[in-house]
PAMAR-477319 format. One line per field, with one value per atom (N, C-alpha, C): chain; x, y, z. Coordinates in Angstrom, 2 decimals, m for minus. Atoms other than C-alpha are relative to their C-alpha. Layout:
// PAMAR-477319
unit c(A|...)
u c(X|...)
v c(Y|...)
w c(Z|...)
This chain:
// PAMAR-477319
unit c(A|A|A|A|A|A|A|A|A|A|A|A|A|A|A|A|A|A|A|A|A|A|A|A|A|A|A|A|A|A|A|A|A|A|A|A|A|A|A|A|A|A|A|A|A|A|A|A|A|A|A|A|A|A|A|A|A|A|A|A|A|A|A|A|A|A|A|A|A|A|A|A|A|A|A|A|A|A|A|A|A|A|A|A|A|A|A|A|A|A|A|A|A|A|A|A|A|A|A|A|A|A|A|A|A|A|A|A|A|A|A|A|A|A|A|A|A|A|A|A|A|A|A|A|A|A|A|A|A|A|A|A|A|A|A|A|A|A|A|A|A|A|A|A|A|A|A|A|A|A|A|A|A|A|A|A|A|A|A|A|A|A|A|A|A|A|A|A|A|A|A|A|A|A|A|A|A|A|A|A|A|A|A|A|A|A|A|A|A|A|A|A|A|A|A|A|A|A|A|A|A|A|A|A|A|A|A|A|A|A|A|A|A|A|A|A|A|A|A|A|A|A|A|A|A|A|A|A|A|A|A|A|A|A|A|A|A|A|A|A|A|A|A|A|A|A|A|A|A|A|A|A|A|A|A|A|A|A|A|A|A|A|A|A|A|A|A|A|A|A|A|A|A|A|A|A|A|A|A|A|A|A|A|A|A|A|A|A|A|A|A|A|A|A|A|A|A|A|A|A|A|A|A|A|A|A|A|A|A|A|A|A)
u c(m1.21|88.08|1.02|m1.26|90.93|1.10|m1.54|94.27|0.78|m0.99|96.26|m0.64|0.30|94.16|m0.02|m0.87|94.33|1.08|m0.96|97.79|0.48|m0.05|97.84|m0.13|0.07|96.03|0.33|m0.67|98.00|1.31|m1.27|101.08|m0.40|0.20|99.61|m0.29|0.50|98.28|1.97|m1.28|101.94|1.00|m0.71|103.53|m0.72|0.69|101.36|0.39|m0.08|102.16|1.40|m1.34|106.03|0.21|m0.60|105.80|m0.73|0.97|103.14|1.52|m0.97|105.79|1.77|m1.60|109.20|m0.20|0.19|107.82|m0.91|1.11|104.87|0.28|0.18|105.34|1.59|m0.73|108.99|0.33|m0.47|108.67|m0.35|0.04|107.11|1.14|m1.56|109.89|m0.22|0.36|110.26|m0.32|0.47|110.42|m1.70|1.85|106.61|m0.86|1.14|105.49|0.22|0.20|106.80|m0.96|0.98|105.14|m1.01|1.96|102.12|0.24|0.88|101.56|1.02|m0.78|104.30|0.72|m0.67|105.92|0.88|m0.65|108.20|0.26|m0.93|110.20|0.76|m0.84|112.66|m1.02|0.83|109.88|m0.33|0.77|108.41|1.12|m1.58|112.18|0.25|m0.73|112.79|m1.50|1.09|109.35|0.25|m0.30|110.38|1.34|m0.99|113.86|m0.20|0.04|112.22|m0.60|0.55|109.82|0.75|m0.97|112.57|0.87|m0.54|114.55|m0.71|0.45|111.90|m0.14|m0.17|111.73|1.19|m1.32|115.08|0.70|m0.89|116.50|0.79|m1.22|119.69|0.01|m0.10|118.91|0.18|0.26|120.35|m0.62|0.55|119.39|m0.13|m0.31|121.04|m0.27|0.11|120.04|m1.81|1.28|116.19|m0.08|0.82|116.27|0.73|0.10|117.63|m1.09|0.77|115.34|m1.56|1.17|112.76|m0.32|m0.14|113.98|0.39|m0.46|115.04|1.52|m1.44|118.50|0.69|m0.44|121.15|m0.55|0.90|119.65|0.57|m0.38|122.21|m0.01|0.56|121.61|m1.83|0.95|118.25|m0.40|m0.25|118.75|0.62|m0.63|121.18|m1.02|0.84|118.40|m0.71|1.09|115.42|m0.34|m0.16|115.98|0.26|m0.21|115.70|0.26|m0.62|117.30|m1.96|1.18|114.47|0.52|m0.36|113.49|0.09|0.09|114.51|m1.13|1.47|110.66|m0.24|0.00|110.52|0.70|m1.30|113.44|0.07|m0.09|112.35|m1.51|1.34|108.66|0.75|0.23|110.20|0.78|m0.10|112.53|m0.87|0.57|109.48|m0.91|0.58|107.85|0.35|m0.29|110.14|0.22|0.01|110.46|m0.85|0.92|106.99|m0.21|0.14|106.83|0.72|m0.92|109.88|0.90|m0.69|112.16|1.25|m1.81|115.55|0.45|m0.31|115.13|0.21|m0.67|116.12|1.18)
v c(0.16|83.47|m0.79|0.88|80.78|0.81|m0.79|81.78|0.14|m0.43|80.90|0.87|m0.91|82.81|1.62|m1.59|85.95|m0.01|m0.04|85.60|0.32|m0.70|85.62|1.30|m1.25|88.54|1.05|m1.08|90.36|0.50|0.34|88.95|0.92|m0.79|90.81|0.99|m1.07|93.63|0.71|m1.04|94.61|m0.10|m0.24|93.84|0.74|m0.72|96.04|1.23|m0.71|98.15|0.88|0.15|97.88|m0.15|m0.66|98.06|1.82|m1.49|101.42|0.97|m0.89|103.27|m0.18|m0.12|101.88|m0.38|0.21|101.51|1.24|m1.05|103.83|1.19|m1.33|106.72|0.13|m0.54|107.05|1.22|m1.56|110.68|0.71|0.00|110.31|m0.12|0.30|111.05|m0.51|1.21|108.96|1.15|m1.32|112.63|0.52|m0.64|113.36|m1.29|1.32|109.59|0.01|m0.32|110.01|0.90|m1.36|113.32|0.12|0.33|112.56|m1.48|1.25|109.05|m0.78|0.51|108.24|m1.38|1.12|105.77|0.22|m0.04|105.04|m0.72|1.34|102.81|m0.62|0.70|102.34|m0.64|0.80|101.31|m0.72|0.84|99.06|m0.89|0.93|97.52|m0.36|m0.27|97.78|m1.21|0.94|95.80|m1.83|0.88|93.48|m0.80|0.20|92.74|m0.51|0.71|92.42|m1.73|1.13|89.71|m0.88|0.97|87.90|m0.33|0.09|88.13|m0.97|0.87|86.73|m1.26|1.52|83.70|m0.53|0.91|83.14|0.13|m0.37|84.85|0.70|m1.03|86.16|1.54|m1.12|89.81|1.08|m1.35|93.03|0.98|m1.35|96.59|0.42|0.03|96.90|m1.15|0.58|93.67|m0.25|m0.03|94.15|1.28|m0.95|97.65|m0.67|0.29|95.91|m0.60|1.05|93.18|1.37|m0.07|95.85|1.77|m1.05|99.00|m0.70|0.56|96.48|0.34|m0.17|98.06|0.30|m0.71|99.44|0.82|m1.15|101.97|1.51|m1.22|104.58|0.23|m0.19|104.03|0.62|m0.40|104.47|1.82|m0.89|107.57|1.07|m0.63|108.90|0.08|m0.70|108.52|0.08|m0.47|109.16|1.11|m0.64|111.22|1.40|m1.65|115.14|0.28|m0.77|117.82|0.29|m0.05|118.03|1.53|m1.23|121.76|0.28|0.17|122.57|m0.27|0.73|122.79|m1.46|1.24|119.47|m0.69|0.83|118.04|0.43|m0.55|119.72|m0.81|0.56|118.25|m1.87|1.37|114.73|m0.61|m0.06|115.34|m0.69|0.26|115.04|m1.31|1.40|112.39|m1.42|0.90|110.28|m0.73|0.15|110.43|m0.41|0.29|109.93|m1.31|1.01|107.02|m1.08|0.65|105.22|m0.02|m0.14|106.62|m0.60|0.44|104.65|m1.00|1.52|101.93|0.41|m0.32|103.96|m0.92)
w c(0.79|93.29|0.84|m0.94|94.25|m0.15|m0.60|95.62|m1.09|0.83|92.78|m1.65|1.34|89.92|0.77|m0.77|92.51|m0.10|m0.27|92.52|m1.14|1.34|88.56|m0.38|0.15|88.08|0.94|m1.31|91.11|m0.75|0.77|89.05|m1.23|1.64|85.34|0.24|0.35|86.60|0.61|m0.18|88.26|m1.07|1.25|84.81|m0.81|0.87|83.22|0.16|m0.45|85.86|m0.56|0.15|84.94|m1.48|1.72|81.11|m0.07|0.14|81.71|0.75|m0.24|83.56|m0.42|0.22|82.52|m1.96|1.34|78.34|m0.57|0.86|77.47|0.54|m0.84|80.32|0.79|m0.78|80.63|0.66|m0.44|80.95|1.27|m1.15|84.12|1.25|m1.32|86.91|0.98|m0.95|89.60|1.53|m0.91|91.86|m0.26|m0.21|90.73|0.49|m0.57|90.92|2.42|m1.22|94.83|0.65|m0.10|95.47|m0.18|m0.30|94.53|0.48|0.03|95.07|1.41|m0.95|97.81|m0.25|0.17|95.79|m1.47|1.10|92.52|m0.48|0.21|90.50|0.65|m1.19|93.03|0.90|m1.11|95.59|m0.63|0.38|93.39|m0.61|0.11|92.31|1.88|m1.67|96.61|0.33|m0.33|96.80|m0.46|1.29|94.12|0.90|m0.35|96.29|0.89|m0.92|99.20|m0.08|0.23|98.22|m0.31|0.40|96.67|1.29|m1.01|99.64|1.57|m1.55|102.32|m0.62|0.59|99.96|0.34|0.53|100.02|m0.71|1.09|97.19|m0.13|m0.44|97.46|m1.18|1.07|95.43|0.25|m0.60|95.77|m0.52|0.45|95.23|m1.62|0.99|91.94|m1.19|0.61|90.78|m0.14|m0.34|91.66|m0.86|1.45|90.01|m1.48|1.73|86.55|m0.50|0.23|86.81|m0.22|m0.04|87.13|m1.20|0.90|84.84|m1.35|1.55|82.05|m0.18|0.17|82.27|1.18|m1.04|84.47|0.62|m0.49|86.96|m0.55|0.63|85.80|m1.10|1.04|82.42|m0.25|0.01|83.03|0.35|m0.10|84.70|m1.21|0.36|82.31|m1.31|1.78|78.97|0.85|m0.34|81.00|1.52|m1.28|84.28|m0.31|0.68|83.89|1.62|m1.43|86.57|0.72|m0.70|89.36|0.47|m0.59|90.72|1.72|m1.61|94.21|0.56|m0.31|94.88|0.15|m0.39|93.94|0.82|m1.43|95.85|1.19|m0.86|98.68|0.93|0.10|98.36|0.12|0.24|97.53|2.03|m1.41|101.19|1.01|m0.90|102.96|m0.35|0.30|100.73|0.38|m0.11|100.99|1.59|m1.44|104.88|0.26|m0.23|105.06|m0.54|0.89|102.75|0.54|m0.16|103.13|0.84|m1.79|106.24|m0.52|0.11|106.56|m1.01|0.37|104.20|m1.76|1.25|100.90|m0.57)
Protein backbone atom coordinates (compact mmCIF):
# COMPACT_ATOMS: atom_id res chain seq x y z
CA UNK A 1 0.00 0.00 0.00
CA UNK A 2 1.38 3.67 -0.93
CA UNK A 3 1.83 6.37 1.63
CA UNK A 4 -0.80 8.54 0.54
CA UNK A 5 -3.80 5.85 0.36
CA UNK A 6 -2.49 4.80 4.07
CA UNK A 7 -2.87 8.13 5.01
CA UNK A 8 -6.56 8.15 3.58
CA UNK A 9 -7.74 5.35 5.25
CA UNK A 10 -5.83 6.47 8.65
CA UNK A 11 -7.72 9.85 7.78
CA UNK A 12 -11.58 7.76 7.46
CA UNK A 13 -11.18 5.45 9.87
CA UNK A 14 -10.50 8.46 12.64
CA UNK A 15 -13.68 10.21 11.26
CA UNK A 16 -15.58 7.35 11.79
CA UNK A 17 -13.97 7.28 14.86
CA UNK A 18 -15.31 10.96 15.67
CA UNK A 19 -18.89 10.66 14.32
CA UNK A 20 -19.08 6.90 16.47
CA UNK A 21 -18.38 8.64 19.70
CA UNK A 22 -19.38 12.32 19.33
CA UNK A 23 -22.93 11.17 16.97
CA UNK A 24 -24.09 7.54 17.59
CA UNK A 25 -22.50 6.88 21.29
CA UNK A 26 -22.86 10.12 22.99
CA UNK A 27 -23.75 8.42 26.10
CA UNK A 28 -20.45 7.14 26.40
CA UNK A 29 -18.52 9.43 29.07
CA UNK A 30 -15.36 10.60 28.41
CA UNK A 31 -14.54 9.34 32.45
CA UNK A 32 -15.28 5.53 31.29
CA UNK A 33 -13.65 5.96 27.73
CA UNK A 34 -10.36 7.02 30.01
CA UNK A 35 -10.64 4.22 32.50
CA UNK A 36 -10.82 1.72 30.42
CA UNK A 37 -9.03 2.56 27.40
CA UNK A 38 -6.62 5.41 28.70
CA UNK A 39 -7.89 7.85 26.42
CA UNK A 40 -11.02 10.22 25.40
CA UNK A 41 -12.43 12.91 23.45
CA UNK A 42 -10.28 15.38 24.86
CA UNK A 43 -7.15 13.23 23.94
CA UNK A 44 -8.21 12.73 20.67
CA UNK A 45 -9.24 16.79 20.29
CA UNK A 46 -5.42 17.28 22.33
CA UNK A 47 -4.07 14.87 19.47
CA UNK A 48 -5.91 16.70 16.85
CA UNK A 49 -4.16 20.21 18.26
CA UNK A 50 -1.11 18.83 18.48
CA UNK A 51 -0.75 17.66 14.94
CA UNK A 52 -1.97 20.89 13.80
CA UNK A 53 0.42 22.64 15.81
CA UNK A 54 3.77 20.75 14.65
CA UNK A 55 2.64 21.75 11.12
CA UNK A 56 2.39 25.06 11.86
CA UNK A 57 -1.03 25.69 12.78
CA UNK A 58 -1.70 28.14 15.14
CA UNK A 59 -4.71 25.99 17.24
CA UNK A 60 -5.70 26.08 20.64
CA UNK A 61 -7.27 23.81 23.16
CA UNK A 62 -10.67 25.21 22.79
CA UNK A 63 -10.51 25.52 19.23
CA UNK A 64 -9.28 21.79 18.59
CA UNK A 65 -12.02 20.50 21.01
CA UNK A 66 -14.85 22.42 18.72
CA UNK A 67 -13.33 21.37 15.66
CA UNK A 68 -13.57 17.95 17.14
CA UNK A 69 -16.95 17.85 19.43
CA UNK A 70 -18.83 19.79 16.62
CA UNK A 71 -19.68 22.37 19.29
CA UNK A 72 -18.50 24.29 22.24
CA UNK A 73 -16.82 21.94 24.79
CA UNK A 74 -19.16 23.29 27.51
CA UNK A 75 -22.02 22.94 25.58
CA UNK A 76 -21.11 19.67 24.98
CA UNK A 77 -20.69 18.94 28.43
CA UNK A 78 -23.72 20.66 29.55
CA UNK A 79 -26.28 18.23 27.00
CA UNK A 80 -24.18 15.24 27.24
CA UNK A 81 -21.92 14.97 30.42
CA UNK A 82 -23.57 13.20 33.53
CA UNK A 83 -22.23 13.65 37.39
CA UNK A 84 -19.30 10.97 37.59
CA UNK A 85 -19.16 8.63 40.95
CA UNK A 86 -16.34 9.28 43.30
CA UNK A 87 -15.24 5.65 42.37
CA UNK A 88 -14.95 6.80 39.12
CA UNK A 89 -13.12 10.05 39.64
CA UNK A 90 -10.91 8.41 41.74
CA UNK A 91 -10.16 5.56 39.05
CA UNK A 92 -9.96 8.35 36.27
CA UNK A 93 -7.11 10.27 38.99
CA UNK A 94 -4.91 7.59 38.30
CA UNK A 95 -5.84 7.10 34.62
CA UNK A 96 -5.22 10.02 33.72
CA UNK A 97 -1.71 10.28 35.41
CA UNK A 98 -0.86 7.27 33.80
CA UNK A 99 -1.99 8.24 30.40
CA UNK A 100 -1.48 11.74 30.08
CA UNK A 101 0.61 13.32 33.24
CA UNK A 102 1.07 17.22 32.89
CA UNK A 103 -0.13 17.87 29.53
CA UNK A 104 -4.04 17.99 30.40
Amino acid sequence: MDDQTRTELEAAAFRALREHLMEKRTDVQNIDLMNLGGFCRNCLSRWYQEAANDRGIDMTKDEAREIFYGMPYDDWKAKYQTEASAEKQADFKQAFAENVGDKG
